[in-house]
MARSE-837444 format. One record per residue (C-alpha): residue number from 1; chain; x, y, z. Coordinates in steps of 0.1 Angstrom, whole numbers. Each point is the difference from the previous one (the first is absolute). Example, Ala and Ser with C-alpha at 12.3 -4.5 7.8 and 13.67 -1.06 7.14 Angstrom:
<rs>
r nr 1&kette A&u 123&v -45&w 78 .
r nr 2&kette A&u 14&v 34&w -7 .
</rs>
This chain:
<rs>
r nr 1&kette A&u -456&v 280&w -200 .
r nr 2&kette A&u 7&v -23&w 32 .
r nr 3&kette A&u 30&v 16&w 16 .
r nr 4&kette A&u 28&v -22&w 13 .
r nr 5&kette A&u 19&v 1&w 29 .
r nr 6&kette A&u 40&v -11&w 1 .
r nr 7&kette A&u 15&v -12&w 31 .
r nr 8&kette A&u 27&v 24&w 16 .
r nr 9&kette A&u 36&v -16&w -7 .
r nr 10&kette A&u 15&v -9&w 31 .
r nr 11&kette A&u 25&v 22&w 16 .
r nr 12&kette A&u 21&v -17&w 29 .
r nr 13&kette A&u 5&v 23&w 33 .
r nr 14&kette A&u 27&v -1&w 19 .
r nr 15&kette A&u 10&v -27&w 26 .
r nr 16&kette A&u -6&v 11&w 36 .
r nr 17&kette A&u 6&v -13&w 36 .
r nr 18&kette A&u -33&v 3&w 12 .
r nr 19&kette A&u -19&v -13&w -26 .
r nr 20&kette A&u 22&v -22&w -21 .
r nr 21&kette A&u 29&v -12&w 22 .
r nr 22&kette A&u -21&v -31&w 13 .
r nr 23&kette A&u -6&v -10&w -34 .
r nr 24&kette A&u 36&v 3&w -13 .
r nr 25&kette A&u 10&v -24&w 30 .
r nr 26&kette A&u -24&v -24&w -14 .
r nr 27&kette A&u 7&v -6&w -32 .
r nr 28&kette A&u 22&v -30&w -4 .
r nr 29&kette A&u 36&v 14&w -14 .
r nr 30&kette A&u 0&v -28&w -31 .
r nr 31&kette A&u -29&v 21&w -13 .
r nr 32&kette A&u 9&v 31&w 0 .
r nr 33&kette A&u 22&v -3&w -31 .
r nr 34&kette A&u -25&v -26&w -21 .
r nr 35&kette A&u -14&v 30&w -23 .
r nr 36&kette A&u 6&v -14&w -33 .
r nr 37&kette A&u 14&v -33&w 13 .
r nr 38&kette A&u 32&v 21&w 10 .
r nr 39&kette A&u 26&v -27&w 11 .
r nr 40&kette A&u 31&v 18&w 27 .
r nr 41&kette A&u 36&v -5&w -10 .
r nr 42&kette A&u 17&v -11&w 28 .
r nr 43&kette A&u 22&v 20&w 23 .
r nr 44&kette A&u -16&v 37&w -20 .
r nr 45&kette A&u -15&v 29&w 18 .
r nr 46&kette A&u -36&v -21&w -1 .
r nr 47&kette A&u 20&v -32&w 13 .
r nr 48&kette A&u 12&v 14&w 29 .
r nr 49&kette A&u -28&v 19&w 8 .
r nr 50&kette A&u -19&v -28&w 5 .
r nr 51&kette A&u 23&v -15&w 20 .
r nr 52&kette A&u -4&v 27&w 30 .
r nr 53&kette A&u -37&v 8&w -6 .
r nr 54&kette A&u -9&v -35&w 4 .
r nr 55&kette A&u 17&v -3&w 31 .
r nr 56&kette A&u -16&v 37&w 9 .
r nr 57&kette A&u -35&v -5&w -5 .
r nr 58&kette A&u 2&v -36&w 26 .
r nr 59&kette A&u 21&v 22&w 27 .
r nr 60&kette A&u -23&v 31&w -1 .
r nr 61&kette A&u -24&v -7&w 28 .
r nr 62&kette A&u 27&v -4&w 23 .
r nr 63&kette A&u 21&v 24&w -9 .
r nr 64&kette A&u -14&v 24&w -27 .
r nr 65&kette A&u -8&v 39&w 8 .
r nr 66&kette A&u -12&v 29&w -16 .
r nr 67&kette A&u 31&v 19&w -9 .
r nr 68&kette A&u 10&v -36&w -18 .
r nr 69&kette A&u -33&v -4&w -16 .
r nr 70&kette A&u 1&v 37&w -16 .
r nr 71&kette A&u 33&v -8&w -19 .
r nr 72&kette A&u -19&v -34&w -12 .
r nr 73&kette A&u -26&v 20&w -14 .
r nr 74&kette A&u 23&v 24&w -14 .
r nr 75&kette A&u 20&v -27&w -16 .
r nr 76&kette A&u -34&v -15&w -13 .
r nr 77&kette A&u -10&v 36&w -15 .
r nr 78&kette A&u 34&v -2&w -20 .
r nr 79&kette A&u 0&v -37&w -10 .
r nr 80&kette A&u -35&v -10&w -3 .
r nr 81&kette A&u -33&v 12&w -17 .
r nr 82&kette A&u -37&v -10&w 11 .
r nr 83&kette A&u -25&v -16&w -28 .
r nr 84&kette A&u -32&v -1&w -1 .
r nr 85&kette A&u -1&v -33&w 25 .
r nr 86&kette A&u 10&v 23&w 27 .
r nr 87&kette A&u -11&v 3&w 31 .
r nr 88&kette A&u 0&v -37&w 8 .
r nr 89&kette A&u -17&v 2&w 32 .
r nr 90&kette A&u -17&v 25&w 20 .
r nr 91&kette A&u 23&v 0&w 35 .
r nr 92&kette A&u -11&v -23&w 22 .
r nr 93&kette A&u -18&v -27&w -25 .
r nr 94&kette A&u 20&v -33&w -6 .
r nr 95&kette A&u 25&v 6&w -36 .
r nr 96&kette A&u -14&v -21&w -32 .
r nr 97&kette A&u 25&v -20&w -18 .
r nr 98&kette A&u 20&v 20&w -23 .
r nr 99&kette A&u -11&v -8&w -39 .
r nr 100&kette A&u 39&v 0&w -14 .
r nr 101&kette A&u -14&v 10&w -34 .
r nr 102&kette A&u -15&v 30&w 16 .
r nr 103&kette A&u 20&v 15&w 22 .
r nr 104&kette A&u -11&v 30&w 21 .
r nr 105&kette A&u 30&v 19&w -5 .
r nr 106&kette A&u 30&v 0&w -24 .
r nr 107&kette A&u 33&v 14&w -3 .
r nr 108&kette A&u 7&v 34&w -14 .
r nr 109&kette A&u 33&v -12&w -15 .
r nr 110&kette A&u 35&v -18&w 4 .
r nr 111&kette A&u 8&v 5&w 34 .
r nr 112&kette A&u 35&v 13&w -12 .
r nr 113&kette A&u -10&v 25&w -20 .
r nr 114&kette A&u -26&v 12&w 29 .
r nr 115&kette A&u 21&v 4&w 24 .
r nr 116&kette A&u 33&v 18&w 7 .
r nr 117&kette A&u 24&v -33&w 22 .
r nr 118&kette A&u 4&v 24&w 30 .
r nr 119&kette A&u -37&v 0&w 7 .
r nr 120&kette A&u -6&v -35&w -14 .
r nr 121&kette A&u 25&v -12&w 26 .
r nr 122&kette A&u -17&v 20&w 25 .
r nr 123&kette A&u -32&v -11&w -5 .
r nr 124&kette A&u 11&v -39&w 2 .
r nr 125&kette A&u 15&v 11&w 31 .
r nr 126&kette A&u -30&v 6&w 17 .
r nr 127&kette A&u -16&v -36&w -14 .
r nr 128&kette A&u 38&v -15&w 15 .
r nr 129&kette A&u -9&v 15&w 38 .
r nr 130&kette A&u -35&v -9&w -3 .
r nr 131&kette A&u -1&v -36&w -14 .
r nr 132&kette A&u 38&v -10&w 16 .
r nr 133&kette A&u 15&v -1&w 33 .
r nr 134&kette A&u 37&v 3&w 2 .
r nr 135&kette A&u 29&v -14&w 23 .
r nr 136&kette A&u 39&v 3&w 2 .
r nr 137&kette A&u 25&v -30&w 6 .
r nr 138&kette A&u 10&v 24&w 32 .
r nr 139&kette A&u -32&v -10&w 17 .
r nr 140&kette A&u -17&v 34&w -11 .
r nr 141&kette A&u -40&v -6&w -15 .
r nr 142&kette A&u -27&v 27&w -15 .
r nr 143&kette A&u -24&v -28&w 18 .
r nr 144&kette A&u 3&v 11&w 32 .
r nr 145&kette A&u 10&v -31&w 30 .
r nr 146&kette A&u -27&v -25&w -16 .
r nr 147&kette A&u 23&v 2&w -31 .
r nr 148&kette A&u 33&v 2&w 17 .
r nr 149&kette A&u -8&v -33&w 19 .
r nr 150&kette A&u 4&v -19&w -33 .
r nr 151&kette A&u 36&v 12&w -4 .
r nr 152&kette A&u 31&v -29&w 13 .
r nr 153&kette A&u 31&v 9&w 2 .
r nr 154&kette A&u 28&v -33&w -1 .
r nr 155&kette A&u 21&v -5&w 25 .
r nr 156&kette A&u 28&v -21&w -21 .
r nr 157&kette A&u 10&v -17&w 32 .
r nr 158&kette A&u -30&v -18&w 3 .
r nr 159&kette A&u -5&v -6&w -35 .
r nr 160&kette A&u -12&v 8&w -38 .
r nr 161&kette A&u -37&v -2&w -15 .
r nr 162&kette A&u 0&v -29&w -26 .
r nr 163&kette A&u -21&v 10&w -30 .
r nr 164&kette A&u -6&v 1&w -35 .
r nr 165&kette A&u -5&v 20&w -29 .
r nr 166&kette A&u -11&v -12&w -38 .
r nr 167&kette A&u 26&v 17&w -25 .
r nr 168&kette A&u -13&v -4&w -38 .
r nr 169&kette A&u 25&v 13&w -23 .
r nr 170&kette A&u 39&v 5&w 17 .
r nr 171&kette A&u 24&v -30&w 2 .
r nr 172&kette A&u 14&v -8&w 33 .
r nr 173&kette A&u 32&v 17&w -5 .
r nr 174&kette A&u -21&v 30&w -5 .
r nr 175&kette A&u -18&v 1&w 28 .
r nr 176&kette A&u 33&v -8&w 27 .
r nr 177&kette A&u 16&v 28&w -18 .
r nr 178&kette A&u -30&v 24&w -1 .
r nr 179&kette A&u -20&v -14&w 30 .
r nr 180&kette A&u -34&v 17&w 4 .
r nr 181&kette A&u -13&v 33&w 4 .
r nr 182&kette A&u -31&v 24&w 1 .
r nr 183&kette A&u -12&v 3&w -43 .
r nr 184&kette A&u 6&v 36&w 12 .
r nr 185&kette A&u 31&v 6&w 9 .
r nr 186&kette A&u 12&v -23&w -29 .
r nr 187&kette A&u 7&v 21&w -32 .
r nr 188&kette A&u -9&v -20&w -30 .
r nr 189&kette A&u -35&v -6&w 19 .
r nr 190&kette A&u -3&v 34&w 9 .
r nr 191&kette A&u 8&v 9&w -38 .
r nr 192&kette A&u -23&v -30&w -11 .
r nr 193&kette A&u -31&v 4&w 21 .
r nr 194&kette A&u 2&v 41&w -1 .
r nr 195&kette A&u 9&v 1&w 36 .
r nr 196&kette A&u 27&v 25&w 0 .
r nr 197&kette A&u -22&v 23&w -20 .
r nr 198&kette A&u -5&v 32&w 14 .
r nr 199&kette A&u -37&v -1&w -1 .
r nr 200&kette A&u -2&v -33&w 20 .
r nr 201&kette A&u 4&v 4&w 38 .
r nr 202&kette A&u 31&v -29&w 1 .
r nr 203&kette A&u 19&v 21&w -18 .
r nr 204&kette A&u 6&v 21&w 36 .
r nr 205&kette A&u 27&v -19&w 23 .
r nr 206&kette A&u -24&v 9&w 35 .
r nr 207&kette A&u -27&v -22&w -19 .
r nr 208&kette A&u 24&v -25&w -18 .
r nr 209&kette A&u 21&v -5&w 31 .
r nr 210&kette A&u -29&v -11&w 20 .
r nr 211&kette A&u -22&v -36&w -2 .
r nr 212&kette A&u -32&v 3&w -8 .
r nr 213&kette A&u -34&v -20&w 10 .
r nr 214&kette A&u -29&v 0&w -20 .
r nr 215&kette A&u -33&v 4&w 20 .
r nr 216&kette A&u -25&v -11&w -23 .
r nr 217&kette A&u 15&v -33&w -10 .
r nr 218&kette A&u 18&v -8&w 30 .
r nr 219&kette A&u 32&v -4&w -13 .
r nr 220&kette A&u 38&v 11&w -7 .
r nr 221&kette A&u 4&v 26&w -25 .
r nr 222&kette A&u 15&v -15&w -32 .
r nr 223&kette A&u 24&v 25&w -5 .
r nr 224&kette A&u 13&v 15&w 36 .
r nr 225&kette A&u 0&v -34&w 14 .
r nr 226&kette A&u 18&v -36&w -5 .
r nr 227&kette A&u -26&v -25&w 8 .
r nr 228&kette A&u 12&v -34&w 15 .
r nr 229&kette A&u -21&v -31&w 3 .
r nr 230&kette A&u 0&v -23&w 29 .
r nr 231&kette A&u -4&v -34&w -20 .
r nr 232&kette A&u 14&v -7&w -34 .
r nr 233&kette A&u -30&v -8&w -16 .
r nr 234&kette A&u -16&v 37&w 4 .
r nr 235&kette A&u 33&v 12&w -22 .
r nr 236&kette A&u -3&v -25&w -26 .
r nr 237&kette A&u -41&v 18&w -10 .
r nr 238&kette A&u 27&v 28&w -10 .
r nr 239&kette A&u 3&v 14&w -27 .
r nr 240&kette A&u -39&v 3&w -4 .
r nr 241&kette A&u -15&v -1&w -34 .
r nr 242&kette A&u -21&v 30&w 10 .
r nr 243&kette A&u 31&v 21&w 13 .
r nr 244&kette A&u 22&v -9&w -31 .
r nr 245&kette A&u -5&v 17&w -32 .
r nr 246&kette A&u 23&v -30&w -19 .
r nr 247&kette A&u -24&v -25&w 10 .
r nr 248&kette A&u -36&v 15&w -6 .
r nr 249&kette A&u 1&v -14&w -36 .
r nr 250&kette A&u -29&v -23&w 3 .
r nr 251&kette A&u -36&v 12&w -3 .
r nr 252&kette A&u -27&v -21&w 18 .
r nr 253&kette A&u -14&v -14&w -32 .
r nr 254&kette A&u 37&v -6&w -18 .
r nr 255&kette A&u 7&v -34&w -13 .
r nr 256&kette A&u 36&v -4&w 7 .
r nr 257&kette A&u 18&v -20&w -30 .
r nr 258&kette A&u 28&v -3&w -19 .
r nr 259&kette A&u -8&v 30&w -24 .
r nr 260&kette A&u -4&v 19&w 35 .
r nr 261&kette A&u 36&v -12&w 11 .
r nr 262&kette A&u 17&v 11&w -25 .
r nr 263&kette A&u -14&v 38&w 7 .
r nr 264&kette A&u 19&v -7&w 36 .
r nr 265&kette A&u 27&v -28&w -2 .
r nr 266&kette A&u 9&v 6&w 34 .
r nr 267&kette A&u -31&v 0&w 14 .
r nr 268&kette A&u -22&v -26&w -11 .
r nr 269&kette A&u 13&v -34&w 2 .
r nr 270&kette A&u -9&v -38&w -8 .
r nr 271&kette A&u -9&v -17&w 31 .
r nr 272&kette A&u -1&v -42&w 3 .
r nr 273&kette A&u -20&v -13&w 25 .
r nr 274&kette A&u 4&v -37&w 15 .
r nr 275&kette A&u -33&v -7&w -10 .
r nr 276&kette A&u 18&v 3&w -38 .
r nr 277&kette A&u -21&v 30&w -10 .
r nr 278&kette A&u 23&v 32&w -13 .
r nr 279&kette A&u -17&v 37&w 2 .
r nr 280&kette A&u 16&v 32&w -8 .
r nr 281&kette A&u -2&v 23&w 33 .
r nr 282&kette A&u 15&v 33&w 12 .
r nr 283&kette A&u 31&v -8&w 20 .
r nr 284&kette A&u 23&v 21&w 24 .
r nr 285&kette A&u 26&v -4&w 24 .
r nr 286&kette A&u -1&v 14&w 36 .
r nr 287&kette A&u 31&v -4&w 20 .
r nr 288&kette A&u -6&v 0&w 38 .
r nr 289&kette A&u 30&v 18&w 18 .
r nr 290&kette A&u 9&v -14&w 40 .
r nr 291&kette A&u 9&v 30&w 18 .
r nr 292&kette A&u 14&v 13&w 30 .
r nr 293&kette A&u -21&v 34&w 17 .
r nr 294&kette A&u 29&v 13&w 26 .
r nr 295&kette A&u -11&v 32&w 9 .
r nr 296&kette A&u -36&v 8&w 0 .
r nr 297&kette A&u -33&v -8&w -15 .
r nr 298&kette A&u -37&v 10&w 0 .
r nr 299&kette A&u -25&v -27&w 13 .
r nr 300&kette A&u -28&v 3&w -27 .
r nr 301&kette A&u -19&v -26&w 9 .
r nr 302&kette A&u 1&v 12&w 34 .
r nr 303&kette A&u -11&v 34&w -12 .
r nr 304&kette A&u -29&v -17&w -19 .
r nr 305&kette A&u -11&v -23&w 28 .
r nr 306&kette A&u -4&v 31&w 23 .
r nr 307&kette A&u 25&v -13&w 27 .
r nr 308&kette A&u -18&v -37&w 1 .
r nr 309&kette A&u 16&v -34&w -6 .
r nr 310&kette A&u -16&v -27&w -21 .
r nr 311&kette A&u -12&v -20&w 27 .
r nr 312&kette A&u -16&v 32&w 15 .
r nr 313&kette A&u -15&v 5&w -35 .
r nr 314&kette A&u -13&v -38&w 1 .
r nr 315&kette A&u -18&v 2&w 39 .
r nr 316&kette A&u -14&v 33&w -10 .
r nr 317&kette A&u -13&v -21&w -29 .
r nr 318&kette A&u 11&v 30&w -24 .
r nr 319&kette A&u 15&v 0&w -37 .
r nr 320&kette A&u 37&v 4&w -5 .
r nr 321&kette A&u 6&v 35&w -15 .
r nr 322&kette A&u 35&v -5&w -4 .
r nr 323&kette A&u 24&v -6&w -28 .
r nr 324&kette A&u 34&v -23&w 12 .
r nr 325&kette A&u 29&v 25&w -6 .
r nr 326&kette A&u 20&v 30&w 14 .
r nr 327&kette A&u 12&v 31&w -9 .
r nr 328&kette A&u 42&v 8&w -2 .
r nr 329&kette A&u 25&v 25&w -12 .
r nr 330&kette A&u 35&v -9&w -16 .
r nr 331&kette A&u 6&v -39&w 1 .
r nr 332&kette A&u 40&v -1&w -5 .
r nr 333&kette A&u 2&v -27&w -31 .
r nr 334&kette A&u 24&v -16&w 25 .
r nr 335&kette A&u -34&v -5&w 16 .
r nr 336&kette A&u -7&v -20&w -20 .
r nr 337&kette A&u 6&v -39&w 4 .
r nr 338&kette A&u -13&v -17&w -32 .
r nr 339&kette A&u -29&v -2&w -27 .
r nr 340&kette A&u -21&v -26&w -10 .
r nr 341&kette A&u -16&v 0&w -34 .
r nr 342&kette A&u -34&v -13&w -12 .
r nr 343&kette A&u -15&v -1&w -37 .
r nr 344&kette A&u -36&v 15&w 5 .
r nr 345&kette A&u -22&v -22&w -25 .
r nr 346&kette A&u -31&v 29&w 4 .
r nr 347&kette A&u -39&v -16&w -1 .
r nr 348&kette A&u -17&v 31&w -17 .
r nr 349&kette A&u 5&v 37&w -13 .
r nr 350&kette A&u -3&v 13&w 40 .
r nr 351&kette A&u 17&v -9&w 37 .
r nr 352&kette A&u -35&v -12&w 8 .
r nr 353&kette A&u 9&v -32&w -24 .
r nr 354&kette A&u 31&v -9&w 19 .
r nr 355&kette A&u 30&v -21&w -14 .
r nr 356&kette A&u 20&v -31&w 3 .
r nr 357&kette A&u 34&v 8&w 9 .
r nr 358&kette A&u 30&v -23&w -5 .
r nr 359&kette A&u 34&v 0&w 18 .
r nr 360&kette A&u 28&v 9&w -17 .
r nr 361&kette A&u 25&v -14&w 20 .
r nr 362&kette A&u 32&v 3&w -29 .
r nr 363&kette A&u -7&v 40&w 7 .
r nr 364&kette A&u -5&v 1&w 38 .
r nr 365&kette A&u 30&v 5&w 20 .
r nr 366&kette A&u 2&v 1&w 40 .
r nr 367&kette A&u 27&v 21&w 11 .
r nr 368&kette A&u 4&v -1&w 42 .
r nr 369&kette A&u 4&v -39&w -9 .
r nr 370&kette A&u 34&v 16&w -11 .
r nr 371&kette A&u 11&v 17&w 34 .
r nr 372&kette A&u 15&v 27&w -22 .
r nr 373&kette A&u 18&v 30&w 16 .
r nr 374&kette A&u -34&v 17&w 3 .
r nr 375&kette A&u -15&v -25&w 12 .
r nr 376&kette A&u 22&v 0&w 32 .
r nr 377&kette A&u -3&v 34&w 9 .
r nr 378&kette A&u -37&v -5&w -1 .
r nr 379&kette A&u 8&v -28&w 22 .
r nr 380&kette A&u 20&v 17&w 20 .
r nr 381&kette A&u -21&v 31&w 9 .
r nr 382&kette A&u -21&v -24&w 18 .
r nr 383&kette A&u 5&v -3&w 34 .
r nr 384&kette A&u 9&v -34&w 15 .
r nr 385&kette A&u 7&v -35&w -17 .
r nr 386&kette A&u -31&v -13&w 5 .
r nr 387&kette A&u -21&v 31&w -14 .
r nr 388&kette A&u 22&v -11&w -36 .
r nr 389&kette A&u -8&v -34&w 2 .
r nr 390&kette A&u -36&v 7&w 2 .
r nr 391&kette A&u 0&v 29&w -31 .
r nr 392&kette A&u 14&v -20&w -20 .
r nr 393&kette A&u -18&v -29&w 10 .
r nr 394&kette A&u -30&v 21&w -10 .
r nr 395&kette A&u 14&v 12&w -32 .
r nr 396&kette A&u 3&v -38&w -9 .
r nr 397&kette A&u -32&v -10&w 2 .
r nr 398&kette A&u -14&v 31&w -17 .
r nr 399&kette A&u 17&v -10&w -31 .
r nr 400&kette A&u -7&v -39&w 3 .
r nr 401&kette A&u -39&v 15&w 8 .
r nr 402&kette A&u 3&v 18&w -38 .
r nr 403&kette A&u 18&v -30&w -22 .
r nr 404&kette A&u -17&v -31&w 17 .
r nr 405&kette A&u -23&v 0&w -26 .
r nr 406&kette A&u 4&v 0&w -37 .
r nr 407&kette A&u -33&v 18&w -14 .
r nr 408&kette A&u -28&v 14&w 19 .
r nr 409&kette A&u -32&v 15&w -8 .
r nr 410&kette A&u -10&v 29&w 11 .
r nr 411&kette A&u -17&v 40&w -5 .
r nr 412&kette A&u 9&v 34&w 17 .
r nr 413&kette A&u -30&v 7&w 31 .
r nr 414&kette A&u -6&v 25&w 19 .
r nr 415&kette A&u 12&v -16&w 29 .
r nr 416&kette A&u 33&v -9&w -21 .
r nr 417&kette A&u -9&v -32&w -19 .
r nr 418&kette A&u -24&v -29&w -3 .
r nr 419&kette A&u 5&v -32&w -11 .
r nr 420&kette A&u -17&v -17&w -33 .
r nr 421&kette A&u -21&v -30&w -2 .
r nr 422&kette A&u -13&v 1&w -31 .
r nr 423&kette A&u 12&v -35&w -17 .
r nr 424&kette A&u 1&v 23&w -36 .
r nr 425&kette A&u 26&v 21&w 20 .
r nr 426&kette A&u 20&v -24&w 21 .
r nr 427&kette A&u 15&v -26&w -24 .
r nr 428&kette A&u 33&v -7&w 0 .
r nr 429&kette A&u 25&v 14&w -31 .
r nr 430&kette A&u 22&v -17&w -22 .
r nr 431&kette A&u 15&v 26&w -20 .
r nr 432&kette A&u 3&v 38&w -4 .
r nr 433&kette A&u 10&v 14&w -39 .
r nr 434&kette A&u 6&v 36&w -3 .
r nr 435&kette A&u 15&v 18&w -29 .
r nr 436&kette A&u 8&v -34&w -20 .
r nr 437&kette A&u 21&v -14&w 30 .
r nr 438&kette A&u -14&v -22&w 29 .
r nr 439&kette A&u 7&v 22&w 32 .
r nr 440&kette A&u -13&v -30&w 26 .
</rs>
């Protein structure tokens, strides 16, 4: 009788620096949790571990070591399994695109249940000084002087930095009572996102306190930092569909109809065009605060042009790397010198669609126009007559720049926003129903 021979079942070794750890850096993070088509809750143990390997596995070549890369491995021995598509690559040979219905490892379990929250804090600690630099509104940076350069302190004599920052849910009242702070140090956030968990590394004041920069992405921190744009129309991209749990209700193959409305009556909305033609589409609003930044602020852009100016960019014939905003601490709501409101009429189920936004003037409201008390002493702290006149000279024609027009077309970039010329998605609009009652 033929005898037959049974292949061994596999039995996954243990992760190790020295032969694994170059692997584990490659692996894109989105795949390391697509075992079964697992989808991540946000703000959970998985959520947030993402959010500092990510930046981690960008930073590591500049910064990484072997004492960091043996806790890495050790977290991955306690989170993760291989499968039988591991190794990927033999070190040194170029990585193969990662099959997301077979993933070469998988994880053992709920990350809360694998973990204790002392040494799941620690071990995002680690990803946090890999993948982030940090810097203090004192003038104080983890970055060493090529980071420190970036941070401006405000002389109030000489003047305030204008900017602007896209607000999608609090009133106006609201925000000059509240003003704006780090998601951190703000309690229902810190309740709401997990931050003040004692397995997340936030939840400890000497990280909290300071303001983070993420290396990978080249940007602010979402939660340690208050980002500021330098022109209205980067705000008004925010809130972004992708960032927004309320407003990822739309599939890319969902027909969006009346029967869908109904499912989210103050989402999806009948839109009139002038050309006569009426479409149901997502709607939201974004409401673009002016503000004043009177004490200090991070130049991100700066940081992300390495120090060079756009013109230097242009005669060195190189790409702009740079998104147009800053980064900020506490912005006093009495910072705060008016709102301007716009009804986003969204192209699509993603950012990358864009949106026709229309001008809600009957719900924007400029305030220095006022010359409340405020006001004055903002006024005041300047130093001569002249220096005044010419703030709020500038604040004026900031906020004539943001209502001149009364619908533009537009999509969140990269480089803060582009501009649409698609005819489909630059007609004008008539009417805006949401709910049963005509909002514009």
């Amino acid at each position: 009788m033929a005898s037959s021979s049974v292949s061994p079942a596999f039995q996954p070794t243990p992760f190790t620096r020295i032969d694994d750890f170059p692997n584990i850096r490659s692996i894109p993070g989105d795949n390391l949790f697509k075992q079964g088509g697992r989808k991540i809750a946000d703000y959970t143990h998985e959520y947030w571990f993402l959010y500092f390997w990510k930046e981690a596995q960008g930073a590591w070549a500049a910064k990484g070591n072997a004492k960091a890369a043996d806790k890495i491995v050790e977290f991955f021995n306690k989170a993760f399994e291989k499968t039988p598509a591991w190794p990927l690559k033999q070190r040194g040979t170029p990585m193969p695109s990662v099959d997301g219905a077979n993933p070469p490892l998988k994880p053992k379990g709920a990350f809360e249940s694998l973990f204790t929250s002392t040494e799941f804090c620690e071990y995002l600690e680690v990803m946090l000084h890999i993948g982030f630099d940090w810097y203090t509104s004192t003038g104080s940076s983890e970055g060493g002087t090529e980071h420190l350069r970036y941070i401006k302190l405000i002389d109030k004599t000489v003047g305030f930095e204008i900017r602007w920052r896209g607000e999608s849910s609090r009133t106006l009242t609201t925000v000059l009572q509240q003003g704006y702070n780090k998601q951190a140090l703000i309690q229902k956030l810190r309740d709401d996102y997990n931050l003040g968990r004692p397995w997340h590394p936030f939840s400890k004041p000497e990280n909290s306190s300071k303001f983070w920069y993420r290396k990978t992405n080249g940007d602010n921190d979402w939660y340690t930092v208050v980002s500021v744009a330098l022109d209205w129309r980067v705000s008004l991209g925010f809130p972004k569909i992708e960032q927004t749990s309320s407003l990822r209700i739309l599939s890319a193959n969902q027909v969006i109809d009346q029967k869908f409305s109904i499912r989210y009556p103050d989402k999806i909305g009948l839109v009139e065009f002038d050309d006569g033609s009426k479409e149901w589409r997502l709607l939201s609003r974004s409401k673009i605060a002016l503000l004043l930044v009177d004490t200090m602020y991070f130049d991100t852009q700066g940081r992300q042009r390495d120090g060079k100016t756009a013109e230097d960019l242009r005669k060195l014939q190189q790409p702009d790397p740079s998104f147009p905003e800053q980064g900020s601490g506490l912005i006093a709501g009495k910072n705060v010198m008016g709102m301007v409101e716009f009804i986003r009429v969204h192209h699509g189920h993603d950012d990358a669609a864009g949106y026709s936004a229309v001008l809600d003037r009957s719900r924007s409201k400029q305030l220095f126009k006022n010359n409340d008390t405020l006001y004055s002493e903002l006024l005041a702290a300047l130093g001569t007559a002249q220096a005044a006149t010419q703030f709020e000279q500038r604040l004026q024609a900031a906020w004539a720049d943001a209502t001149r027009e009364n619908i533009v077309h537009m999509r969140w970039s990269a480089n803060g926003y582009e501009t649409l010329t698609d005819p489909a998605k630059t007609r004008g609009i008539r009417t805006i129903t949401l709910g049963g009652g005509r909002i514009y």
